[in-house]
N, C-alpha and C positions, 0 to 999 in steps of 0.2 A: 203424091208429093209428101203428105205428112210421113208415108214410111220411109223417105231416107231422112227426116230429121227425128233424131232420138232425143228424149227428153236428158236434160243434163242435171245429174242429183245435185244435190247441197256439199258432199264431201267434194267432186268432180270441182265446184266450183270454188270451195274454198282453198282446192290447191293449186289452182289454177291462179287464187287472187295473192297468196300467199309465195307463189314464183315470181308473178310481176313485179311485188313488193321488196323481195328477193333483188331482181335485178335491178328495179328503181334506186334500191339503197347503195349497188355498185359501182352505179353512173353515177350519184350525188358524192361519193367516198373521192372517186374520179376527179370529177367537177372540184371539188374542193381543192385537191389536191395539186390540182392544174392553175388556181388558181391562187392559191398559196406559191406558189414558184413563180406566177407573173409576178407577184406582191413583190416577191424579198429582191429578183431581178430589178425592178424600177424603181425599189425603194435605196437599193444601190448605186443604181445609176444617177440617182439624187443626190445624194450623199456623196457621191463621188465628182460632182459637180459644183456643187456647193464647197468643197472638199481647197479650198486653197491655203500656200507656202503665206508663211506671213513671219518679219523680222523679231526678235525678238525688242524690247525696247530697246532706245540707247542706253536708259539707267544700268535697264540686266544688263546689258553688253559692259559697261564702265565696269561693273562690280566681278564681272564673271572672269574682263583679263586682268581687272587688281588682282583676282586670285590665280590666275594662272602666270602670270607672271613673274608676283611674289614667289611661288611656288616653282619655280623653273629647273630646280634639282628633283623636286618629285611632284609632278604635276598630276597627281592622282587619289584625287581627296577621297577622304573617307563616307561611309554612308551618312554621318552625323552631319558633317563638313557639307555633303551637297544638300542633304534635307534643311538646314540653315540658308546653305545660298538659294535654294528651293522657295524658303520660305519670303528670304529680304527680293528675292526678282521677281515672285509672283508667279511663277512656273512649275511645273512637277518634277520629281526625283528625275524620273525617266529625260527631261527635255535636259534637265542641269547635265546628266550622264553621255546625252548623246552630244550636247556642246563639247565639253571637255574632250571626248571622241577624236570629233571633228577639229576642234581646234589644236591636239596636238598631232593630227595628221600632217595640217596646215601649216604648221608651225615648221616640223621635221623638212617638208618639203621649202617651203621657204629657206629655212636654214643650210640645208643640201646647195639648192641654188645658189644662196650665198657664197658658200664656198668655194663652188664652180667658178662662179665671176671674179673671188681671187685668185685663185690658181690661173686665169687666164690673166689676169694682169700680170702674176708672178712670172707666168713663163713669158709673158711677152718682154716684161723687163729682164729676163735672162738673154733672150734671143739680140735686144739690144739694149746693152747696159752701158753704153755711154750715150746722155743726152748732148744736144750741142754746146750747151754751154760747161757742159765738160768736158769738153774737146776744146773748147776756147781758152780753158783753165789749165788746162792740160799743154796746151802752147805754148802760154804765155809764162806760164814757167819754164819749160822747154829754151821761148828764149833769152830769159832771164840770164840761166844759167849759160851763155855763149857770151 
């Protein structure tokens, strides 16, 4: 029995402990790394949960269509113009930027609409352009003149 076990030197085992050490550092590089990717995943999914629309106030709103309103020939303030209204609403560059965005999207479409609802009154007052009581007017002078 002791001839098939060989005694195992010092070099033999220090590279033997020096491989495990090797792959123990691969799995933990691993392990980390895996575990770093659940993190930023649920830390996301947090974030993105917690993550809600919210109005701006009525104040900002009052202040944001006085300017856009006032401005209604060029509704596209300057960076000075929104870091002011930035600063009187309490909001950032960016949120002042995307209102203005949005509200003259809103605006255009509104207004388009507008338009459409007079054209169809126009044309319908074309299609019939005498009401009855100008037909009645239209009579009675009719019999006047007999």
């Amino acid at each position: 029995q002791q001839s098939a076990l060989r005694p195992v030197s010092q070099i033999e085992k220090e590279l033997l402990l020096a491989n495990i050490q090797h792959r123990f550092q691969g799995i933990q590089l691993q392990l980390k790394d895996s575990i770093c990717q659940a993190i930023v995943i649920l830390r996301n999914r947090i974030f993105d949960v917690r993550r809600k629309r919210q109005n701006f106030t009525k104040a900002a709103t009052v202040i944001l269509n006085e300017y856009f309103y006032n401005n209604l020939a060029n509704p596209y303030p300057t960076e000075q113009v929104k870091e002011e209204l930035a600063a009187k609403c309490n909001l950032t560059v960016a949120q002042v930027t995307n209102w203005f965005g949005n509200k003259r999207i809103r605006f255009k479409k509104s207004y388009s609409k507008g338009e459409e609802e007079l054209n169809v009154e126009e044309s319908n007052d074309t299609q019939f352009p005498e009401s009855n009581s100008e037909k009645d007017i239209t009579r009675e002078s009719a019999n006047k003149d007999s």
